[in-house]
DOKEGU-869540 format. One line per field, with one value per residue: chain; residue in three letters; residue number from 1; z, x, y of N, C-alpha, C in turn. Coordinates in nm, 3 decimals, m for minus. Example, Ala and Ser with C-alpha at 12.3 -4.5 7.8 and 13.67 -1.06 7.14 Angstrom:
// DOKEGU-869540
mol: A / A;
type: Ala / Ser;
seq: 1 / 2;
n_zz: 0.780 / 0.708;
n_xx: 1.319 / 1.285;
n_yy: m0.569 / m0.225;
ca_zz: 0.780 / 0.714;
ca_xx: 1.230 / 1.367;
ca_yy: m0.450 / m0.106;
c_zz: 0.780 / 0.787;
c_xx: 1.320 / 1.290;
c_yy: m0.330 / 0.003;
//
This chain:
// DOKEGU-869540
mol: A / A / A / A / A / A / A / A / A / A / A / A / A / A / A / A / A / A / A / A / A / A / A / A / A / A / A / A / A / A / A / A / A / A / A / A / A / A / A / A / A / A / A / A / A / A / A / A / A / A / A / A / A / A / A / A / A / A / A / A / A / A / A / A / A / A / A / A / A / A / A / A / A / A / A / A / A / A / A / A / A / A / A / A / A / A / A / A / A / A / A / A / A / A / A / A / A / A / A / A / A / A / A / A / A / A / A / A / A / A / A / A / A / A / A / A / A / A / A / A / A / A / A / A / A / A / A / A / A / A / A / A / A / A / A / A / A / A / A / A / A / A / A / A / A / A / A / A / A / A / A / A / A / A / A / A / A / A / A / A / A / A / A / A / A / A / A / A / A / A / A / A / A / A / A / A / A / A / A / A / A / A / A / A / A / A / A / A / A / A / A / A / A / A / A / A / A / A / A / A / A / A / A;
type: Unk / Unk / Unk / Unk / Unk / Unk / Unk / Unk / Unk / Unk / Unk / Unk / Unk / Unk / Unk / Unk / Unk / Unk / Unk / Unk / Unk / Unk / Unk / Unk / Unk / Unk / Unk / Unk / Unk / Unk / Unk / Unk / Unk / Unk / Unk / Unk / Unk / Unk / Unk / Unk / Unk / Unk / Unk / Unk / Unk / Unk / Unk / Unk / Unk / Unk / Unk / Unk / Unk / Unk / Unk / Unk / Unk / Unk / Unk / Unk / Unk / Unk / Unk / Unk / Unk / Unk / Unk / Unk / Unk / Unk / Unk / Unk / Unk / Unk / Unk / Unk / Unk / Unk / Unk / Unk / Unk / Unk / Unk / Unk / Unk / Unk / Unk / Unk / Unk / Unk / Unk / Unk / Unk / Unk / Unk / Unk / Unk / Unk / Unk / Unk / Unk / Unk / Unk / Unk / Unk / Unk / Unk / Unk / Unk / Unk / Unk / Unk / Unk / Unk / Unk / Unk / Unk / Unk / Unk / Unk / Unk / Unk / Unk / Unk / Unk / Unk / Unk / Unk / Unk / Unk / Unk / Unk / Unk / Unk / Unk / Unk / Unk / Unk / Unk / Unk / Unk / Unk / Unk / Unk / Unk / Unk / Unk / Unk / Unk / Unk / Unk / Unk / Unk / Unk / Unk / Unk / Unk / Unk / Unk / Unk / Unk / Unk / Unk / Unk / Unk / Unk / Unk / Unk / Unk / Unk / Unk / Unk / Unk / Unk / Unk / Unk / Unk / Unk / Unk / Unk / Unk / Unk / Unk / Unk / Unk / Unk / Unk / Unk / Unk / Unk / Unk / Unk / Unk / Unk / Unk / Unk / Unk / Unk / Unk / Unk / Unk / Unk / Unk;
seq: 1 / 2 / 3 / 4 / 5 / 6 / 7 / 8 / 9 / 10 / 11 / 12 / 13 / 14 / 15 / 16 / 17 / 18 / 19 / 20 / 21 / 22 / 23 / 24 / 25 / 26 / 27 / 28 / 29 / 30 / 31 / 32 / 33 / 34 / 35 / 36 / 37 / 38 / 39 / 40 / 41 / 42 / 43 / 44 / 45 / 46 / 47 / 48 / 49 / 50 / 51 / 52 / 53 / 54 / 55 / 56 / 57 / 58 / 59 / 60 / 61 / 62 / 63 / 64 / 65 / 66 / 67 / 68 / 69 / 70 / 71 / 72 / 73 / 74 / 75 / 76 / 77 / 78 / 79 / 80 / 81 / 82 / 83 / 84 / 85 / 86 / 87 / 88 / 89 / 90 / 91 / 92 / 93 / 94 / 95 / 96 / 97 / 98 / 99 / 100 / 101 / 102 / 103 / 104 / 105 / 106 / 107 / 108 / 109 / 110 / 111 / 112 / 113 / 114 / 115 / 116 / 117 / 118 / 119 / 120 / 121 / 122 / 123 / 124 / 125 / 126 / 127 / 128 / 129 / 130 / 131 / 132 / 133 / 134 / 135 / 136 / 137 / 138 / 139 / 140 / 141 / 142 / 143 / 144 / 145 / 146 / 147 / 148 / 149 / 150 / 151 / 152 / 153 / 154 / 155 / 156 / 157 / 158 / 159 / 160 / 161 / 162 / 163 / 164 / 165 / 166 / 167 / 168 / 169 / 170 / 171 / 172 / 173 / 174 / 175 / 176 / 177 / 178 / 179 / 180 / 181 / 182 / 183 / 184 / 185 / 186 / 187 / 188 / 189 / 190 / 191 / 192 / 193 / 194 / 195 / 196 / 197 / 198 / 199 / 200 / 201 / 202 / 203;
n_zz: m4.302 / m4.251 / m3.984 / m3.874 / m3.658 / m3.306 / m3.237 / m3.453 / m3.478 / m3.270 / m3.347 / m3.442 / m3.263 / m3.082 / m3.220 / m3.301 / m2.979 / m2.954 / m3.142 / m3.020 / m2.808 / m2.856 / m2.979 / m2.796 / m2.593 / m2.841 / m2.840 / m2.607 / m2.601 / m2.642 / m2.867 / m2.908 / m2.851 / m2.693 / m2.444 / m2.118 / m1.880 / m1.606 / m1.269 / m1.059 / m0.806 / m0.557 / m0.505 / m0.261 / m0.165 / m0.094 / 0.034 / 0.049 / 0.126 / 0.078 / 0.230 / 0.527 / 0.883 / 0.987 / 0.690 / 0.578 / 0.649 / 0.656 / 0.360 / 0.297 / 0.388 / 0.283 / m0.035 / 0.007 / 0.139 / m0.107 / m0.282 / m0.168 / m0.158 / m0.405 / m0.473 / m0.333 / m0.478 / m0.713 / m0.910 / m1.107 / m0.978 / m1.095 / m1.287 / m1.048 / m1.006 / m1.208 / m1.307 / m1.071 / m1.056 / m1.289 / m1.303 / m1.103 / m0.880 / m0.639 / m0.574 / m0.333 / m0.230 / m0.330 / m0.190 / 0.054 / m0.015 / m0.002 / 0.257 / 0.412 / 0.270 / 0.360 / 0.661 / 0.654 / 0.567 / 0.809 / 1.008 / 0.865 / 0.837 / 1.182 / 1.171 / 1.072 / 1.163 / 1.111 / 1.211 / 1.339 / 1.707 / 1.875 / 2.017 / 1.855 / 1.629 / 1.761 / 1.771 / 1.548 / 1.521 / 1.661 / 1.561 / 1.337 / 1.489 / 1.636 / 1.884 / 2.184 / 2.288 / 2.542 / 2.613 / 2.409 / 2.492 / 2.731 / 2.667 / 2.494 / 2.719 / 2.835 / 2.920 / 2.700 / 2.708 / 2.917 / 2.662 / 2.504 / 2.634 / 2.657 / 2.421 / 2.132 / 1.807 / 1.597 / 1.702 / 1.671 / 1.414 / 1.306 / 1.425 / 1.283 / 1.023 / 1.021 / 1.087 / 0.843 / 0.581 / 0.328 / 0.098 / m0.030 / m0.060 / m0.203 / m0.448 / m0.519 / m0.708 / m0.840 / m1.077 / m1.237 / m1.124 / m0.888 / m0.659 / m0.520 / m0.414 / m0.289 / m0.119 / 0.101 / 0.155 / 0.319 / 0.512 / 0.670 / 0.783 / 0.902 / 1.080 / 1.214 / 1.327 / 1.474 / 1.611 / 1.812 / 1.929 / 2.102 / 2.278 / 2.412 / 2.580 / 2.739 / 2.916;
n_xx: m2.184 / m2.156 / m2.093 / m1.880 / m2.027 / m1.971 / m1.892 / m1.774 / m1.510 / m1.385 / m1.326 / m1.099 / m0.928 / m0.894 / m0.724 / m0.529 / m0.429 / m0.358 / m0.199 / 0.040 / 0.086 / 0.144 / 0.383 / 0.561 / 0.502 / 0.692 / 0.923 / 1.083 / 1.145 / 0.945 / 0.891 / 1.009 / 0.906 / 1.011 / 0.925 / 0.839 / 1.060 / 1.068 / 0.990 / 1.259 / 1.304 / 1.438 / 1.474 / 1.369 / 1.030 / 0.777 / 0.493 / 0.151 / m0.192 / m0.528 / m0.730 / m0.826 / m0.730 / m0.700 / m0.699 / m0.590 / m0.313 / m0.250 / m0.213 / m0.036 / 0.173 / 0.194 / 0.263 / 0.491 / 0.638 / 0.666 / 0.782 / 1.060 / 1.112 / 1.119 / 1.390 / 1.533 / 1.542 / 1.680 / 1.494 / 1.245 / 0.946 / 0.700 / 0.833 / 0.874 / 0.590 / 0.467 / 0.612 / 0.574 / 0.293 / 0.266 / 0.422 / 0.324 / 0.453 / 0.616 / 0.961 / 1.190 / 1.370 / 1.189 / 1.012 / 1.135 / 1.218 / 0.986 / 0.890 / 1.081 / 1.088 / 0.837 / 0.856 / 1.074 / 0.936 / 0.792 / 0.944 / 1.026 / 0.811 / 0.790 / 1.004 / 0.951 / 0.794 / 0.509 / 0.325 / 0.009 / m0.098 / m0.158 / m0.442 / m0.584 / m0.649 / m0.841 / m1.118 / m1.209 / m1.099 / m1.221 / m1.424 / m1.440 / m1.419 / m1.387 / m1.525 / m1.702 / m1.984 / m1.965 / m1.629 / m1.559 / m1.671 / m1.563 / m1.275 / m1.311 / m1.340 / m1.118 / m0.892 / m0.714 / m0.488 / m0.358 / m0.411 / m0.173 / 0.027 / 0.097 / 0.035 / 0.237 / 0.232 / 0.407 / 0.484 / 0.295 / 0.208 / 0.467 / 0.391 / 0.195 / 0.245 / 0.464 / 0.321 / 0.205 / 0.121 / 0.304 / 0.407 / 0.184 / 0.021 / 0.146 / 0.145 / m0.113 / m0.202 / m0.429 / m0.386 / m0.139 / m0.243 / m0.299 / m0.135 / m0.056 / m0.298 / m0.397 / m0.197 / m0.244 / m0.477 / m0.448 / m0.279 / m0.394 / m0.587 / m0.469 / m0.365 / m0.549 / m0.623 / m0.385 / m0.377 / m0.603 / m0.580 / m0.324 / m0.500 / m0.698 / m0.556 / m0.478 / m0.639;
n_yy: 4.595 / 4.289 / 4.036 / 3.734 / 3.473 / 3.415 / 3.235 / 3.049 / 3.104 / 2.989 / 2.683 / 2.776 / 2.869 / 2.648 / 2.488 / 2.658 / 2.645 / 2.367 / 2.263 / 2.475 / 2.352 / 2.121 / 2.175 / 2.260 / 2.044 / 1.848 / 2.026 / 1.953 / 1.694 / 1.535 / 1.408 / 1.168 / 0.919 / 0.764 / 0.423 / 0.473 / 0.404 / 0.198 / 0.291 / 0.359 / 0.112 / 0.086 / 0.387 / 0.627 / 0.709 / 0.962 / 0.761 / 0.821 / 0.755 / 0.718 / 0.605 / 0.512 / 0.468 / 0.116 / m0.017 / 0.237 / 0.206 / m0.054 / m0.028 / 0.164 / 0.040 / m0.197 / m0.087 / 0.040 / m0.177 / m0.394 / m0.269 / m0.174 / m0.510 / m0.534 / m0.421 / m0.541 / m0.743 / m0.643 / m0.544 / m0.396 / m0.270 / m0.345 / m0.533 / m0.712 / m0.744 / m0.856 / m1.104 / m1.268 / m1.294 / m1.443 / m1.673 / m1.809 / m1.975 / m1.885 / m1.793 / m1.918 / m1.680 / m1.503 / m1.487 / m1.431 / m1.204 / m1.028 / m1.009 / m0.973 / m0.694 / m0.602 / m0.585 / m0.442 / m0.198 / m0.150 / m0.061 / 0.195 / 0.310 / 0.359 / 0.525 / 0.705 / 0.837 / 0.773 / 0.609 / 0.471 / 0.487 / 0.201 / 0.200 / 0.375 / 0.194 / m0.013 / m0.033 / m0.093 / m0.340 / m0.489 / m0.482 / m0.671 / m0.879 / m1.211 / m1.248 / m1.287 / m1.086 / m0.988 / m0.994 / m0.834 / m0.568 / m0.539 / m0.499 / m0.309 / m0.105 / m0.031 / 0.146 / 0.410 / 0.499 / 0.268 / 0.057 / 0.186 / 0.193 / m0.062 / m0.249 / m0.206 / m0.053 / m0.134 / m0.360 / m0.505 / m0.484 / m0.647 / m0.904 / m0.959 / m0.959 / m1.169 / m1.427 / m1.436 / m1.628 / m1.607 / m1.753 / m1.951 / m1.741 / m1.585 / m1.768 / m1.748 / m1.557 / m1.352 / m1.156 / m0.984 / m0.706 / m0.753 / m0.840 / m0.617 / m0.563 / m0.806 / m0.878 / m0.641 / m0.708 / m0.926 / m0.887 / m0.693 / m0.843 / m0.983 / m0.837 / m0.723 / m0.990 / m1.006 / m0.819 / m0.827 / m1.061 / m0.948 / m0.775 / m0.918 / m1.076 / m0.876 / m0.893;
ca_zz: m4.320 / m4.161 / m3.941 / m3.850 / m3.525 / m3.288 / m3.236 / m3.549 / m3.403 / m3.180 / m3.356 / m3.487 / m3.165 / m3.012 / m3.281 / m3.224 / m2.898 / m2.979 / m3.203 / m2.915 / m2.663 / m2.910 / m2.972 / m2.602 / m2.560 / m2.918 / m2.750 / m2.446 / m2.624 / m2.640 / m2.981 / m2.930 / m2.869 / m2.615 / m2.374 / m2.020 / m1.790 / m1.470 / m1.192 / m0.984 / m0.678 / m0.503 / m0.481 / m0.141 / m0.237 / m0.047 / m0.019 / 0.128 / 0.090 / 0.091 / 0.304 / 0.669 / 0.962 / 0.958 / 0.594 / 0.519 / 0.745 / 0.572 / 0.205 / 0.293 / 0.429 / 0.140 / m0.097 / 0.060 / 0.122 / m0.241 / m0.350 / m0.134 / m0.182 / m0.566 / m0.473 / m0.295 / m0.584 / m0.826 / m1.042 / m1.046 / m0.893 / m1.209 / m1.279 / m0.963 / m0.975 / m1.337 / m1.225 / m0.961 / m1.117 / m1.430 / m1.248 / m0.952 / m0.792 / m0.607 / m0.555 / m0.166 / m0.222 / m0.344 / m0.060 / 0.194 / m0.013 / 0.052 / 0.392 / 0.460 / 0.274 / 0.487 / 0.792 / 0.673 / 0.581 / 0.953 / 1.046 / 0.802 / 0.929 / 1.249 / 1.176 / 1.050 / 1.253 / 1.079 / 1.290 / 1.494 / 1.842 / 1.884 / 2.062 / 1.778 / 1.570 / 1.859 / 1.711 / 1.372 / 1.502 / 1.770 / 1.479 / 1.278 / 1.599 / 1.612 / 2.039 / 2.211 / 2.319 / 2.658 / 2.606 / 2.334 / 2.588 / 2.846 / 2.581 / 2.454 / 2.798 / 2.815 / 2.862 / 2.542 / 2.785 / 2.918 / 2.537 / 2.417 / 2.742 / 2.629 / 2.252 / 2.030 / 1.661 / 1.551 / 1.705 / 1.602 / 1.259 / 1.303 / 1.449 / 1.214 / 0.888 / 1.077 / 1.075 / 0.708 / 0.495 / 0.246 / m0.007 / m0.012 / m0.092 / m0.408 / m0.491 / m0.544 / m0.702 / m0.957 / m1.203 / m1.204 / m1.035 / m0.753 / m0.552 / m0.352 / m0.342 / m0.226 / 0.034 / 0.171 / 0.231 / 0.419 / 0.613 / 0.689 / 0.854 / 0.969 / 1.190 / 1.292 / 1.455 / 1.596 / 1.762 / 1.891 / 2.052 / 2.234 / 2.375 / 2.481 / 2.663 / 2.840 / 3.022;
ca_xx: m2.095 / m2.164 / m2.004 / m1.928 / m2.081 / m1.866 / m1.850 / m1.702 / m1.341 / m1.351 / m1.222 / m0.964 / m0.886 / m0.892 / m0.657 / m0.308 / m0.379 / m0.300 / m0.038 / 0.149 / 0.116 / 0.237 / 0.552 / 0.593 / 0.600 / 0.799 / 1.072 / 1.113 / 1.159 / 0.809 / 0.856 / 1.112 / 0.834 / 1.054 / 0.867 / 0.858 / 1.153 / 0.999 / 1.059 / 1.324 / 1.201 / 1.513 / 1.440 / 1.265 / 0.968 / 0.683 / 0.380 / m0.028 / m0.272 / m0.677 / m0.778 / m0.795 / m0.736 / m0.598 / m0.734 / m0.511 / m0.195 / m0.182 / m0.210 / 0.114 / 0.295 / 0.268 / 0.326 / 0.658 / 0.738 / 0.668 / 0.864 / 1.170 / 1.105 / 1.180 / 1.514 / 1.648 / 1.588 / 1.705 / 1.437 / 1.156 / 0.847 / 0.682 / 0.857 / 0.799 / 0.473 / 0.465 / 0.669 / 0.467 / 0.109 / 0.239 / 0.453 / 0.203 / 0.547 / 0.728 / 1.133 / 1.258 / 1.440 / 1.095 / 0.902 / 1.199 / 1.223 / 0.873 / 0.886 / 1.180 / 1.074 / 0.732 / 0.897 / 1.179 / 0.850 / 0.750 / 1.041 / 1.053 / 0.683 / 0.786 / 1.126 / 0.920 / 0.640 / 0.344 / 0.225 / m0.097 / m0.127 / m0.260 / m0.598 / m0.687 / m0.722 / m0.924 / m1.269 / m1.183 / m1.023 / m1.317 / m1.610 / m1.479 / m1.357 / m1.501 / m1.539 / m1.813 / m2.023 / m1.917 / m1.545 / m1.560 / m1.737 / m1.437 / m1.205 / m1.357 / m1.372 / m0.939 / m0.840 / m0.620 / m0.334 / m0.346 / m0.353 / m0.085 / 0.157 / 0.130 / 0.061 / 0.282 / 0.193 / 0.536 / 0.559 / 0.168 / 0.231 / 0.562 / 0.377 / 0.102 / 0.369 / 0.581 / 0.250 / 0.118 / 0.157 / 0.356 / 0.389 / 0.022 / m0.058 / 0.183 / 0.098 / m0.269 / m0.242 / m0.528 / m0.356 / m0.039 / m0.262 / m0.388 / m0.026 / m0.064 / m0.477 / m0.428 / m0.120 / m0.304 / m0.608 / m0.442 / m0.188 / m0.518 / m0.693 / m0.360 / m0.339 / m0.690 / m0.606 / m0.261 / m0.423 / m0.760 / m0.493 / m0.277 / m0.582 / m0.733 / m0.414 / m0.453 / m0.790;
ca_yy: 4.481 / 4.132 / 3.961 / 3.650 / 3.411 / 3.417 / 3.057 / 3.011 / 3.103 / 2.854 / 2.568 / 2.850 / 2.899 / 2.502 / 2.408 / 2.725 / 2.579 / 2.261 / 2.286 / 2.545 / 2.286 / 1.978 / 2.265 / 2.245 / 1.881 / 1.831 / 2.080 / 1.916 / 1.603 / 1.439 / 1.317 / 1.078 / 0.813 / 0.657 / 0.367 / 0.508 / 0.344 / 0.142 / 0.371 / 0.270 / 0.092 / 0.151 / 0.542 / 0.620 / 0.763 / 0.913 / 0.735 / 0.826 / 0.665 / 0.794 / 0.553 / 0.567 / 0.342 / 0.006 / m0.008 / 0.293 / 0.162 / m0.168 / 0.014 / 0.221 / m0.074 / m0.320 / m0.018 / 0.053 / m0.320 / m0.415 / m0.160 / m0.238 / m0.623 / m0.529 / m0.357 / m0.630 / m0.867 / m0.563 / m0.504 / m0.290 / m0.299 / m0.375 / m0.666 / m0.818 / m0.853 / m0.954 / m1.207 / m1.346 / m1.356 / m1.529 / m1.772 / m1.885 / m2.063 / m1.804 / m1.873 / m1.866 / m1.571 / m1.369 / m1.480 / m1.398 / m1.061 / m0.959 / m1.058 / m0.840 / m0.561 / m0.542 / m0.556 / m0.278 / m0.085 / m0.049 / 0.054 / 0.256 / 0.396 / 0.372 / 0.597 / 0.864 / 0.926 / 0.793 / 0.460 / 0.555 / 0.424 / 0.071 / 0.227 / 0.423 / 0.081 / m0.102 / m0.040 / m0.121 / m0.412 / m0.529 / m0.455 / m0.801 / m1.005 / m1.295 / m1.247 / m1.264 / m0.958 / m0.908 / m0.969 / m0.721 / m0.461 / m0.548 / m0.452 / m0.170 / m0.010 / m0.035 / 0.323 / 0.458 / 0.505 / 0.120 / m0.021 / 0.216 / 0.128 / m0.174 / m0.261 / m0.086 / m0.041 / m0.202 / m0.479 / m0.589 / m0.576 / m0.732 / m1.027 / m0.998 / m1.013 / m1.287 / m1.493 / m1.482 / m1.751 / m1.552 / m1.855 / m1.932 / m1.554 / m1.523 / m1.863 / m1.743 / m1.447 / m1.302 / m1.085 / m0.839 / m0.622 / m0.851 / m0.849 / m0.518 / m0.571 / m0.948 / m0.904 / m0.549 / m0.758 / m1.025 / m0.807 / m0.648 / m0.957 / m1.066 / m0.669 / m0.756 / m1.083 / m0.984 / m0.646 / m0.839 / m1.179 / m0.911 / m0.713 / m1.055 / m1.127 / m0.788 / m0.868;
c_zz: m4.214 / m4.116 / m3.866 / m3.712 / m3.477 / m3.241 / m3.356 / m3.517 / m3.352 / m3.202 / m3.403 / m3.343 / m3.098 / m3.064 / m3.270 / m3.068 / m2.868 / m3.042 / m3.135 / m2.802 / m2.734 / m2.941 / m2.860 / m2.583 / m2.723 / m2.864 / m2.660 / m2.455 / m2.633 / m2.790 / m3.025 / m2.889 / m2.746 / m2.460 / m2.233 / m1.939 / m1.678 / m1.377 / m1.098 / m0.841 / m0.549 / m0.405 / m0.375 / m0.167 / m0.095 / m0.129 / 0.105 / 0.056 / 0.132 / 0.162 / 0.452 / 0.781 / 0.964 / 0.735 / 0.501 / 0.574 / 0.628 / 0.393 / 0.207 / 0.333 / 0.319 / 0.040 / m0.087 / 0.065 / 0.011 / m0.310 / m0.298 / m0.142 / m0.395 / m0.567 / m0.423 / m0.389 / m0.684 / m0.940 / m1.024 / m0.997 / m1.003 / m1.218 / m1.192 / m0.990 / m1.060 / m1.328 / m1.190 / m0.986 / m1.261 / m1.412 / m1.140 / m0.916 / m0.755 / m0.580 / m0.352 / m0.187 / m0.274 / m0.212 / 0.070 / 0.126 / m0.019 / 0.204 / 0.467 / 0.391 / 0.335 / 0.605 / 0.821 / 0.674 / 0.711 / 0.995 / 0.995 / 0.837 / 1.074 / 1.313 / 1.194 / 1.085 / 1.237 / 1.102 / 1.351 / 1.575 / 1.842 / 1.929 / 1.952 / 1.626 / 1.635 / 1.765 / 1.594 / 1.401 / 1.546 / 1.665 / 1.401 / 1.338 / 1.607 / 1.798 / 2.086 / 2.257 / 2.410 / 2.666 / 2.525 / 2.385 / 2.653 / 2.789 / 2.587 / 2.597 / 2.839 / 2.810 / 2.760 / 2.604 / 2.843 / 2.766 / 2.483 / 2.459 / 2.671 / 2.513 / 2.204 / 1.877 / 1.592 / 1.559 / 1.668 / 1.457 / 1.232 / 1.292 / 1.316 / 1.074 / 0.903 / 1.085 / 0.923 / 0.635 / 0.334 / 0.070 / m0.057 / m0.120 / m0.247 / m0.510 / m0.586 / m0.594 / m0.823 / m1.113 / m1.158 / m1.074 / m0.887 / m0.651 / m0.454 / m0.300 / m0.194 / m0.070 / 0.079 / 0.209 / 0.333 / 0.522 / 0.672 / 0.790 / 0.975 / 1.139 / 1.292 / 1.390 / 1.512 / 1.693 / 1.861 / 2.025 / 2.127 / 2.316 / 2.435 / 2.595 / 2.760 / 2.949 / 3.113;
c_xx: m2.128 / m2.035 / m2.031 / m1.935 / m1.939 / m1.786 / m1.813 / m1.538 / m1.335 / m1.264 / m1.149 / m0.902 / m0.829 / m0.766 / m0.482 / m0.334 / m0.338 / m0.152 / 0.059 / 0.164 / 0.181 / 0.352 / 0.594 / 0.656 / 0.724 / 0.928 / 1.147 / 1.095 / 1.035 / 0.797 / 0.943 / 0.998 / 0.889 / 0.946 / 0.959 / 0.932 / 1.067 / 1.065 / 1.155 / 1.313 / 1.305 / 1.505 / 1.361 / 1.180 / 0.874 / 0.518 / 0.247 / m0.102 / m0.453 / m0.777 / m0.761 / m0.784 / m0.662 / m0.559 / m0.584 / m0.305 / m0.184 / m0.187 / m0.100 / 0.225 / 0.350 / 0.294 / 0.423 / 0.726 / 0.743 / 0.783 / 1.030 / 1.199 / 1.204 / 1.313 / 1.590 / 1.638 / 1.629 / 1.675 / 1.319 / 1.046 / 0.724 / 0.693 / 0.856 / 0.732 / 0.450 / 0.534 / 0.615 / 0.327 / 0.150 / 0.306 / 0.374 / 0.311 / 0.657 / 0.850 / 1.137 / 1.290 / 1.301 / 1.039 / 0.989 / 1.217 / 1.095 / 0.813 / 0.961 / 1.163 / 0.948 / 0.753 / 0.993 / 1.062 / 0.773 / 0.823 / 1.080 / 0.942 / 0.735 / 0.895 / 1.050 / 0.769 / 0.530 / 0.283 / 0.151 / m0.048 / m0.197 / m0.376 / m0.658 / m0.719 / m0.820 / m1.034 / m1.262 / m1.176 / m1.123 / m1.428 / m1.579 / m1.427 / m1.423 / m1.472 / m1.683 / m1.845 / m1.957 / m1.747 / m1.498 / m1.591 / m1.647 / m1.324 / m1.193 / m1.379 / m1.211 / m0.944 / m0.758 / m0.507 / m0.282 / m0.290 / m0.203 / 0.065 / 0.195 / 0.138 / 0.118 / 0.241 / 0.260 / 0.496 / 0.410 / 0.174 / 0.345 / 0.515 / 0.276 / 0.195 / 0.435 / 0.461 / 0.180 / 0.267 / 0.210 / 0.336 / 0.293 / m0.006 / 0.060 / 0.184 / m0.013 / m0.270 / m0.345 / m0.461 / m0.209 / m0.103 / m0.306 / m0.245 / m0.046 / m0.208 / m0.428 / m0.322 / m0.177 / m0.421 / m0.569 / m0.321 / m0.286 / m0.552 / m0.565 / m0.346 / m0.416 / m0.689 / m0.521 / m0.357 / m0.545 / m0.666 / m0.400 / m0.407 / m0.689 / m0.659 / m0.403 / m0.583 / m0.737;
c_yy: 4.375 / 4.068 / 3.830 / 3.615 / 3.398 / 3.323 / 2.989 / 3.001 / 3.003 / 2.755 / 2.624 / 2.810 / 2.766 / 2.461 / 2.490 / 2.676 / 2.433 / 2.213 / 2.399 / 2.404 / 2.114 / 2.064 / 2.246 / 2.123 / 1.828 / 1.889 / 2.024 / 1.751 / 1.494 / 1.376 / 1.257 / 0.925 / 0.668 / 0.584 / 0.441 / 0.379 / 0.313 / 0.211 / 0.297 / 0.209 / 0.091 / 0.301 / 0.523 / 0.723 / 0.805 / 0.841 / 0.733 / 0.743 / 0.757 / 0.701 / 0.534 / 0.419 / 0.254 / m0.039 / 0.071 / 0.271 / 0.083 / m0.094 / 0.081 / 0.119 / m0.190 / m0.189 / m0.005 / m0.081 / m0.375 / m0.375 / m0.227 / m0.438 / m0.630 / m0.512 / m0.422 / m0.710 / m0.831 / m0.579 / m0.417 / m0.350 / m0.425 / m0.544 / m0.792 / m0.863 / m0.913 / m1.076 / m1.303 / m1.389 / m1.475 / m1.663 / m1.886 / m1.997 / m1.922 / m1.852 / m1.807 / m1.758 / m1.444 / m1.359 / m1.414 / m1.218 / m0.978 / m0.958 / m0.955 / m0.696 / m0.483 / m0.516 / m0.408 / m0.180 / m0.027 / m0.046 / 0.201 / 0.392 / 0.461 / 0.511 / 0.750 / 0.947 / 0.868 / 0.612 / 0.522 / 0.474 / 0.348 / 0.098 / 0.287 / 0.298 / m0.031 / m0.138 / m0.093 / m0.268 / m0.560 / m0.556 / m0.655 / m0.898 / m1.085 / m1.335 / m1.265 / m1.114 / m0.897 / m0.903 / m0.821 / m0.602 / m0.467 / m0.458 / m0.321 / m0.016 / m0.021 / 0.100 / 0.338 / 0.420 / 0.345 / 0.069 / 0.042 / 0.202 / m0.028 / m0.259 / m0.154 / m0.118 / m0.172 / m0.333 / m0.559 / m0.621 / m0.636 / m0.886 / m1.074 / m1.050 / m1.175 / m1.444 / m1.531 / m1.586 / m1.687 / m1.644 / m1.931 / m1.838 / m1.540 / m1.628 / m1.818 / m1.576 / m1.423 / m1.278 / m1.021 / m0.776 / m0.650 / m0.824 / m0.749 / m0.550 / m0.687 / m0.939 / m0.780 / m0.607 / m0.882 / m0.924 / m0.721 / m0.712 / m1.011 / m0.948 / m0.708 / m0.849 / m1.091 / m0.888 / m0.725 / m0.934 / m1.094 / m0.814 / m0.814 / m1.077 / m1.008 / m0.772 / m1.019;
//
């Protein structure tokens, strides 16, 4: 008696697992078709980031301030930025609520542990300074313990936030998706030249 290959089952097999696992989600309500709700940007959420450094600093800070920026103007995150790219005229009240929700977000960092120490952004900070050589060498030879007596995390990106041209930046934005890119790349540059003008100021 013959029998058959045994790669014939297969698509037996591919297909009760398919139809068990669409039983699954049909059970558990998956075939109500309903559009997914914008999460609420309210909710304190965590958030990492896979990038490291100042890089990965400023990518958790506008994430979180975005987010809370939405919740004071009570809507979601979502709709912010849709908002903002399709308008290219932000209202006072967006620009002062992204302003205040970057600033709550380093406190918000700062509450719960996860600001580094102003020395371990030096190098980062020194590589696109526009200094000369030997200042930059002066710098760079600052013990850890000096910079960290004296720059704190906080209050650099405080200054750095308290300096961008907020209304500018959501003026100019790309797309929807451009708002966290575009303000993480200037809250970025902005870190860079707060942290370099107080370690100037300390030589």
């Amino acid at each position: 008696m013959s029998t058959l290959p045994r790669w014939v089952g297969l698509p037996v097999a591919a297909l009760v697992a398919v139809a068990a696992l669409i039983g699954v989600q049909l059970a558990n309500g998956g075939g109500t078709y309903e559009p997914l709700r914008p999460a609420d940007a309210c909710v304190e959420r965590t958030v990492t980031s896979q990038a490291t450094g100042i890089d990965g600093l400023t990518e958790r800070l506008v994430l979180l301030g975005i987010a809370d920026a939405a919740c004071r103007l009570g809507v979601s995150r979502e709709a912010l930025t849709l908002e903002l790219a399709q308008t290219g005229d932000p209202t006072d009240g967006e620009v002062d609520a992204v302003r205040r929700g970057l600033l709550s977000a380093v406190r918000q960092m700062k509450a719960d542990g996860s600001l580094p120490p102003a020395s371990d952004l030096v190098d980062e900070a020194l590589a696109t300074a526009d200094l000369n050589g030997l200042l930059k060498r002066a710098i760079g030879l600052l013990p850890d313990s000096v910079i960290d007596s004296t720059l704190k995390t906080d209050d650099v990106l405080v200054r750095a936030i308290n300096d961008l041209d907020l209304r500018a930046l959501l003026s100019d934005l790309d797309d929807q998706r451009g708002l966290e890119q575009q303000v993480e790349a200037a809250v970025t540059q902005a870190v860079k030249d707060s942290l370099t003008a107080r370690l100037r100021d300390l030589l």
